[in-house]
C-alpha atoms as a printed R data frame, in Angstrom:
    type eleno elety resid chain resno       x      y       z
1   ATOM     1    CA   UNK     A     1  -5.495 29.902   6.984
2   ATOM     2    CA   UNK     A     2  -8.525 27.716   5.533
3   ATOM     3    CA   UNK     A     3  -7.583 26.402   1.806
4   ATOM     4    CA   UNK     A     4 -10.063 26.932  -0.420
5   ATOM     5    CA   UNK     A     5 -11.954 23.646  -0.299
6   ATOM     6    CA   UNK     A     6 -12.280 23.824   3.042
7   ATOM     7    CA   UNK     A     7 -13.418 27.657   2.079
8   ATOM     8    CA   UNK     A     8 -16.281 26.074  -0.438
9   ATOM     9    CA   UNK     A     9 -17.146 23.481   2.168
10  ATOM    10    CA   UNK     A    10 -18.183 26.230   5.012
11  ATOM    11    CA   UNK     A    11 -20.095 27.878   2.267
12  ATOM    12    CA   UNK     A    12 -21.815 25.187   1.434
13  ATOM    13    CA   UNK     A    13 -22.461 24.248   5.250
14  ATOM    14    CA   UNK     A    14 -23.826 27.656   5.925
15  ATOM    15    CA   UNK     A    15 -26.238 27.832   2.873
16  ATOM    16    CA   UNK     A    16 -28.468 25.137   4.301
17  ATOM    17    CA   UNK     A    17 -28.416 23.476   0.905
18  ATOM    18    CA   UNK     A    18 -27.483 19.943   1.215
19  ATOM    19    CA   UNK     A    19 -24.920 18.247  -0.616
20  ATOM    20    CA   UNK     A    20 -26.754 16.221  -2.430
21  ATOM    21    CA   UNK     A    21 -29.144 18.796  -4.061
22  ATOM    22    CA   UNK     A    22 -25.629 20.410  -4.870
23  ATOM    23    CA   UNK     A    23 -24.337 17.419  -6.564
24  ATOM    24    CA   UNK     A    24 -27.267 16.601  -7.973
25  ATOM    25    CA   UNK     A    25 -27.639 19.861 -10.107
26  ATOM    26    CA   UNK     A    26 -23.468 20.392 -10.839
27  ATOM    27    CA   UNK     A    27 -23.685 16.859 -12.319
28  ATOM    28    CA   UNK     A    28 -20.789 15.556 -10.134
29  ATOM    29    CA   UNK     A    29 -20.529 12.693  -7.847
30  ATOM    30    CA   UNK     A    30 -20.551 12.913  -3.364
31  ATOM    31    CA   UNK     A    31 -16.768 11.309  -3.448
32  ATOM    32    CA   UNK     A    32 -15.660 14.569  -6.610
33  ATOM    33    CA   UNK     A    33 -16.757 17.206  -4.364
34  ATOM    34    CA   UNK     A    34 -15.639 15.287  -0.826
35  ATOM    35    CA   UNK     A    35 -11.967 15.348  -2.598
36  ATOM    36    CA   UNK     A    36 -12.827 19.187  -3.586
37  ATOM    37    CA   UNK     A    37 -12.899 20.179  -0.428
38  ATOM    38    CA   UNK     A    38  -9.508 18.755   0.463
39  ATOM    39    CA   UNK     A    39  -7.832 20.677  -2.227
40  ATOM    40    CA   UNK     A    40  -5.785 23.531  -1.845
41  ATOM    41    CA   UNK     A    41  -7.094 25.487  -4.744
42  ATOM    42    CA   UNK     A    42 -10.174 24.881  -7.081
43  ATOM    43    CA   UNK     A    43 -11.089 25.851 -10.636
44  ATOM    44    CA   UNK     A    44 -12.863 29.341 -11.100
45  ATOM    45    CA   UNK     A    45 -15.417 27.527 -12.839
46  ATOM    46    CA   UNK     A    46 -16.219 25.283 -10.233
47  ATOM    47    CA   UNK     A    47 -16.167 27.466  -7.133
48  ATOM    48    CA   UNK     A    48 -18.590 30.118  -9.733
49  ATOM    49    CA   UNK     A    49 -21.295 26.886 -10.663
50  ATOM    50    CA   UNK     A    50 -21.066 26.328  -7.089
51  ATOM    51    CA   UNK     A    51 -21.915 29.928  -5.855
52  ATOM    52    CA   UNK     A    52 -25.051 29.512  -8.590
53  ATOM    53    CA   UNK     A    53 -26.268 26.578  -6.702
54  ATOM    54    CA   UNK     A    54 -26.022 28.210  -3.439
55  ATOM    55    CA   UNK     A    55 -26.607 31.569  -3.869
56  ATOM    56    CA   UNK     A    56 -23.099 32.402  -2.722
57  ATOM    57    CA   UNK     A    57 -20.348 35.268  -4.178
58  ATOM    58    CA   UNK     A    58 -17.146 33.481  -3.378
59  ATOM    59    CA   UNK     A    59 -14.809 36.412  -4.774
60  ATOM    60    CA   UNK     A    60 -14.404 38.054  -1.270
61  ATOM    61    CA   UNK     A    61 -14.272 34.683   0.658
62  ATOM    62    CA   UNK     A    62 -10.458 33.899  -0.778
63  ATOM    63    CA   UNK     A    63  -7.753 36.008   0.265
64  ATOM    64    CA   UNK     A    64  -5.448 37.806  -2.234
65  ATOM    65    CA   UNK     A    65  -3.006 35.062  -2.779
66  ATOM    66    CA   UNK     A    66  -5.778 32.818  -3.113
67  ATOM    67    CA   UNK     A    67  -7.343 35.010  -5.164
68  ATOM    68    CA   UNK     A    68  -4.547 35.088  -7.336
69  ATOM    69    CA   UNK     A    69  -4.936 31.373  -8.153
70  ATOM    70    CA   UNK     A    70  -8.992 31.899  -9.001
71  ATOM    71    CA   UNK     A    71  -9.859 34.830 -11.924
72  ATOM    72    CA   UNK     A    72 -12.168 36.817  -9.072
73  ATOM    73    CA   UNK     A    73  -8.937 39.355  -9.771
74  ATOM    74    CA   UNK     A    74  -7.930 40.747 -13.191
75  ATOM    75    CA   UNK     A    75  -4.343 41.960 -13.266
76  ATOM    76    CA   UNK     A    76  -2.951 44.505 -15.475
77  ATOM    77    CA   UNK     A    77   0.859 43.522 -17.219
78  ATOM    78    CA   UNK     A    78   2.360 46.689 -18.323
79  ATOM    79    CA   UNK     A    79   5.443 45.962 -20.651
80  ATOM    80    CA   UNK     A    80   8.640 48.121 -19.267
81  ATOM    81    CA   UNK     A    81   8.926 51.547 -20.155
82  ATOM    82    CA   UNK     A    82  12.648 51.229 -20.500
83  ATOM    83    CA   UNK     A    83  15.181 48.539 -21.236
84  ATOM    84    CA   UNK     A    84  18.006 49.430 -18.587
85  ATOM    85    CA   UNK     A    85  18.517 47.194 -15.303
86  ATOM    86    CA   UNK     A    86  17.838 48.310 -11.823
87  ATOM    87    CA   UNK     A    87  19.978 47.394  -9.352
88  ATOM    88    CA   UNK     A    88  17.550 45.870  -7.016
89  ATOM    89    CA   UNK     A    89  17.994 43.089  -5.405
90  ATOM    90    CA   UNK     A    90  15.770 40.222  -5.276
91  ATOM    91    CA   UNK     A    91  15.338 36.847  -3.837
92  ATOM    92    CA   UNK     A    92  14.622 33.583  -5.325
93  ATOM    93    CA   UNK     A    93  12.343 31.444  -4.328
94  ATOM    94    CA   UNK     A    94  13.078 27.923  -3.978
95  ATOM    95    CA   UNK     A    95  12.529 26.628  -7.343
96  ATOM    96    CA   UNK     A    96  11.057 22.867  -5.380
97  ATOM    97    CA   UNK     A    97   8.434 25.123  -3.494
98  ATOM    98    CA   UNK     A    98   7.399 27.177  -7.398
99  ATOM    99    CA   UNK     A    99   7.447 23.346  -8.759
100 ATOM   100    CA   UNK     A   100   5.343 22.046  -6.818
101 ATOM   101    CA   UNK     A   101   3.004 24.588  -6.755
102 ATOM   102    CA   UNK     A   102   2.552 24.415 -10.218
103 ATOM   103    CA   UNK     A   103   2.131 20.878 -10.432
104 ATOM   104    CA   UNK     A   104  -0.864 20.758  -7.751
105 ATOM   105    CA   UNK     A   105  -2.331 23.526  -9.735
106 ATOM   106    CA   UNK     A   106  -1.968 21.695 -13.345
107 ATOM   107    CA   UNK     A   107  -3.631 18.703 -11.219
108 ATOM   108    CA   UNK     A   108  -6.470 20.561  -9.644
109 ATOM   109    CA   UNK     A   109  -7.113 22.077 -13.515
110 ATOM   110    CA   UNK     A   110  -6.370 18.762 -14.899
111 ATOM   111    CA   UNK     A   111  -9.249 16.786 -12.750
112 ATOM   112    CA   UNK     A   112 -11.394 19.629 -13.856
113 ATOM   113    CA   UNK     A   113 -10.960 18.974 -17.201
114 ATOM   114    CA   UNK     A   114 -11.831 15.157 -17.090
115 ATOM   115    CA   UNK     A   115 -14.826 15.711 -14.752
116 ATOM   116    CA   UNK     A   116 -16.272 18.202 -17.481
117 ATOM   117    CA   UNK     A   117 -15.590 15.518 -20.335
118 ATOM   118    CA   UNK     A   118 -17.224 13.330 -18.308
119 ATOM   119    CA   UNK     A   119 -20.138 15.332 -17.932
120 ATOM   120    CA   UNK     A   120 -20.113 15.934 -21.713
121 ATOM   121    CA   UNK     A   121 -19.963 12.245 -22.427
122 ATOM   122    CA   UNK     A   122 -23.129 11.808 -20.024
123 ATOM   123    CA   UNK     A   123 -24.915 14.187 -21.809
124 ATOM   124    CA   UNK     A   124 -24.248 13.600 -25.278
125 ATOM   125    CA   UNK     A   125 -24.558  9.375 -24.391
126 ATOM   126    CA   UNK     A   126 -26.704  9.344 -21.034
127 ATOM   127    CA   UNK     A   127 -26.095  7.143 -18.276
128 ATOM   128    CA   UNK     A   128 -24.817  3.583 -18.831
């Protein structure tokens, strides 16, 4: 199963558009979305500004797991009718696996969040 840079990147192949046009109008650098398309999962807001630029509507491209990572999917929390405890068993999940899911995802957010201060900084200073 494709991750979902490597998702993005046959998107982008198959729109024709070439990456630097793409670049060019998300404000980003060749090497930022070269490393995008490595990652496992990408920023909703990134994967959306990119389906602008190419005309593309990612939110059937990613399965549901992966879809479960990006906000194409609104889940409803319903708080428990009752109190009592079922007697259903259920099993774990390793808590390294959970960890270190987490921690790519507070990356992947994390790189986001500098490459749209830098883009603020740009506009608000220019180029150097």
């Amino acid at each position: 199963m494709p991750n979902q840079g490597e998702i993005l990147q046959e998107a982008i192949k198959n729109s024709g558009i070439s990456i630097t046009r793409i670049v060019e109008e998300l404000g980003i650098t060749r090497p930022t979305i070269y490393r995008k398309f490595k990652e496992d999962t990408l920023d909703y807001a990134f994967v959306k500004r990119v389906g602008d630029v190419i005309g593309h509507d990612f939110s059937q491209d990613f399965t549901s797991l992966q879809q479960a990572a990006l906000p194409f999917v609104t889940s409803v929390v319903t708080p428990f009718a009752s109190h009592s405890v079922s007697s259903k068993s259920v099993t774990p999940q390793t808590p390294e696996v959970d960890c270190t899911k987490q921690l790519l995802a507070l990356q992947a957010k994390y790189i986001s969040l500098l490459e749209a201060y830098n883009e603020l900084l740009l506009r608000v200073y220019g180029p150097k």
